[in-house]
Phi, psi and omega in degrees: 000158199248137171235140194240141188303102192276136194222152197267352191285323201274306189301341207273315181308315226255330165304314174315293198311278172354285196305310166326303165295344185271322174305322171289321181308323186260012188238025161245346183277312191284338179284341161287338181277335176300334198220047158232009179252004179314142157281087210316156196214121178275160175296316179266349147301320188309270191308312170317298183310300168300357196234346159275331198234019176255132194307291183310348172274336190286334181292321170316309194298314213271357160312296181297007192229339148314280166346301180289334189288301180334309211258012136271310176303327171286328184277010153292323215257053161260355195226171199285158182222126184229153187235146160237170190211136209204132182219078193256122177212161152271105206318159134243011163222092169302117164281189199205138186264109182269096181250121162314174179286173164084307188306143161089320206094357177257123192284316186279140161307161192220143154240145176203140178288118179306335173192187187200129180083193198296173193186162179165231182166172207229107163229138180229153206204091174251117185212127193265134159291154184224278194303339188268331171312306157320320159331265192314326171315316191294320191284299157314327184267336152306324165269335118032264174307328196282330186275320180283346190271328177318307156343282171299300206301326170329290148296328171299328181281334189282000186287310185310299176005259216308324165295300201319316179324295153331277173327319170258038158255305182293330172300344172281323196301291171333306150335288191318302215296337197245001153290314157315315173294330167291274172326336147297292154322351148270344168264005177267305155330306194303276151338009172234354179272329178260013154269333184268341178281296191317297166306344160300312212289291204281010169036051157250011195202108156321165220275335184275316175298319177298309175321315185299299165329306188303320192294325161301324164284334188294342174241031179246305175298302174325318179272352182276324155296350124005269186262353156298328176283033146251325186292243081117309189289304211280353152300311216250010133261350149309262140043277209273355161294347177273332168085067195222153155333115156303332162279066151273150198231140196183143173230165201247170182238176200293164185205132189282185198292278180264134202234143167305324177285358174259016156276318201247087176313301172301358230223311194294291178279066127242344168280337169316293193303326170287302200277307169353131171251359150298329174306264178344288163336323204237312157318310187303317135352263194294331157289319208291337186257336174321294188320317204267343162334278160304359174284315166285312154343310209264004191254351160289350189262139211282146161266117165243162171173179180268156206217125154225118152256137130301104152226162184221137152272145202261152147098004199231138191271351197243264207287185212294173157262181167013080193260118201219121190219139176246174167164173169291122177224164213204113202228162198179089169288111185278320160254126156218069135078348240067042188262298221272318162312271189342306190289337197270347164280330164279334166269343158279327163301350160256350164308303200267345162286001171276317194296334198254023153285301208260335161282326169299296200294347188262346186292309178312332197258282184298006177268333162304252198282013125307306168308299156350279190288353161279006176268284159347287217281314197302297189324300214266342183284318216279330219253308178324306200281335167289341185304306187306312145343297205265350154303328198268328145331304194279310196277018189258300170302345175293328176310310205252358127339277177327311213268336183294302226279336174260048179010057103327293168277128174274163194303324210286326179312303166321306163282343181291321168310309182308328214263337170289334185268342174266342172292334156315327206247305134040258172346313192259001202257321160316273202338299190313286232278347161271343159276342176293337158297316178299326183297309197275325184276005158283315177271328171319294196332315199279328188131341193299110193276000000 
């Protein structure tokens, strides 16, 4: 039997510890009475809350309402276009109309002032397209395409969100799960210090193996405030990705594992493909470029259309009044050297870069949720096995617990465990937190809000 030697540098170590572990014990106490009336916050209220209030998606959103104005200004120019024009001066030479003698009837030569004082004219010009109406149809449906690709850009930002969302949702859940784990490993300290306090008492364990114990749980505790402050933060960066108070206080529930598209790979890229708005974006493309093609196409054809003009000179004794002619007009440049040829040759070449943009971008999606996914199923393999690790951790100190509290096991046997099981749960708390990152970036890959 061993007896161990009471000495004052030792005794002064084991208050010092005490005092230390009882000030952490009440500042875990306080911290659990704060946040345990917290309100649950589901995974899909998170990407909801966030995607009504997050500011760079409402900015995305008001991109598309940008669009729609465009794309009503352009179906104006479908109606007639009228101009006025009002023009008032004062001569500084009047001019004058000079009839020989004989003109008219006039024995004398005659002069008359075309006006006097202010003078000018008045024109209104009303003119409908005809020919241009194909113009312009193309031109709409090119703005069309711009309010749909505005969409997808739309969605795509809310698709960026909803992972980030994910992430820092699972980073807490990872957190919790490994805030539990801790707190498990302090009540296991806590039991081997009041097994070891009993064998001190009976001066079966020196004084230096209890200074040890304490010092573990007291730095067993020490990480448990740890990680409420890493916990504490990454709420209050959820918080503010939701576009919320950061101090709301929430707490989070279980989320399942497994989903049907991460069983089925073929299943997986044909939802890819349907949701991406990059995939849409690169359709959207490639009509858009069809459009600006036939636009050009279309400057071979003349702009004809009706015409009414109105003019009145204001101010004047001589020439007519009110003057008012309807009629056709008709404008064309017939030589431009091979400019329009040129140009319509520069939109087919931009036709196949659109087609062979929109086959990369969809080659790109599936290499993207290819990846993804063996990255998930690595992820999820990696997570059995530390799960497994670390049960088998746990139920080997539960062993040798059992053999210390009957002095079967020496203490060292004990700490040595304690220290395997917490590098297990290390081991499995990593594990979580890269398949819940493999979870997320997988379901981005599909497309998923």
């Amino acid at each position: 039997m061993m007896h161990a030697r009471s000495t004052k540098p030792l005794g002064w170590a084991i208050a010092a510890t005490a005092f230390a572990a009882a000030l952490i014990s009440g500042m875990l106490s306080l911290a659990q009475e704060t946040s345990g009336d917290a309100p649950v916050l589901s995974l899909s209220r998170a990407v909801e809350v966030a995607l009504e209030h997050n500011r760079p998606v409402n900015i995305a959103k008001l991109d598309i309402d940008k669009s729609k104005w465009t794309l009503a200004q352009t179906k104006t120019k479908r109606f007639p276009a009228i101009n006025t024009y009002l023009f008032a001066s004062g001569n500084i030479t009047s001019p004058t109309f000079n009839f020989p003698a004989g003109s008219f009837g006039f024995e004398k030569p005659e002069k008359f002032n075309l006006s006097s004082g202010i003078t000018g004219y008045a024109s209104v010009q009303a003119a409908q397209p005809i020919s241009q109406l194909y113009q312009i149809h193309l031109a709409i449906r090119e703005q069309e395409l711009s309010v749909d690709y505005s969409g997808e850009q739309y969605k795509g930002k809310r698709q960026s969100l909803a992972a980030s969302v994910k992430q820092d949702y699972y980073a807490v859940l990872q957190t919790e799960s490994a805030l539990e784990a801790q707190q498990a490993m302090v009540k296991q300290y806590e039991e081997t210090e009041r097994v070891t306090q009993q064998y001190l008492s009976q001066e079966s364990v020196l004084k230096s193996d209890s200074l040890q114990v304490k010092a573990k749980l007291a730095q067993a505790q020490y990480q448990i405030i740890q990680l409420r402050d890493t916990l504490d933060t990454q709420k209050e960066q959820l918080n503010e990705l939701l576009g919320r108070d950061i101090d709301v206080p929430f707490r989070t529930e279980p989320v399942p594992a497994v989903t049907p598209a991460e069983m089925d790979l073929k299943a997986a890229r044909q939802m890819a493909l349907e949701r991406r708005p990059e995939v849409k974006e690169a359709e959207i493309d490639t009509h858009r470029a069809d459009y600006d093609r036939r636009l050009s196409r279309a400057k071979y054809i003349p702009s004809i259309g009706a015409a009414i003009h109105y003019l009145d000179p204001i101010n004047t004794e001589i020439l007519p009044q009110n003057i008012l002619s309807a009629g056709m007009e008709l404008t064309w440049d017939p030589f431009d050297w091979g400019g329009r040829r040129d140009e319509v040759k520069q939109k087919d070449v931009s036709v196949q870069q659109s087609h062979y943009q929109l086959q990369e971008t969809k080659a790109q999606v599936t290499l993207d949720v290819d990846n993804s996914f063996r990255k998930l199923e690595e992820s999820r393999t990696m997570l059995a096995v530390a799960q497994a690790g670390k049960a088998a951790a746990d139920e080997k100190l539960r062993e040798v617990n059992d053999g210390y509290k009957h002095s079967a096991v020496l203490l060292r046997d004990v700490l040595q465990q304690q220290a395997s099981v917490a590098n297990a749960d290390h081991d499995y708390e990593e594990s979580l937190l890269a398949f819940w990152n493999a979870k997320a970036l997988f379901e981005k890959a599909l497309g998923e809000e």
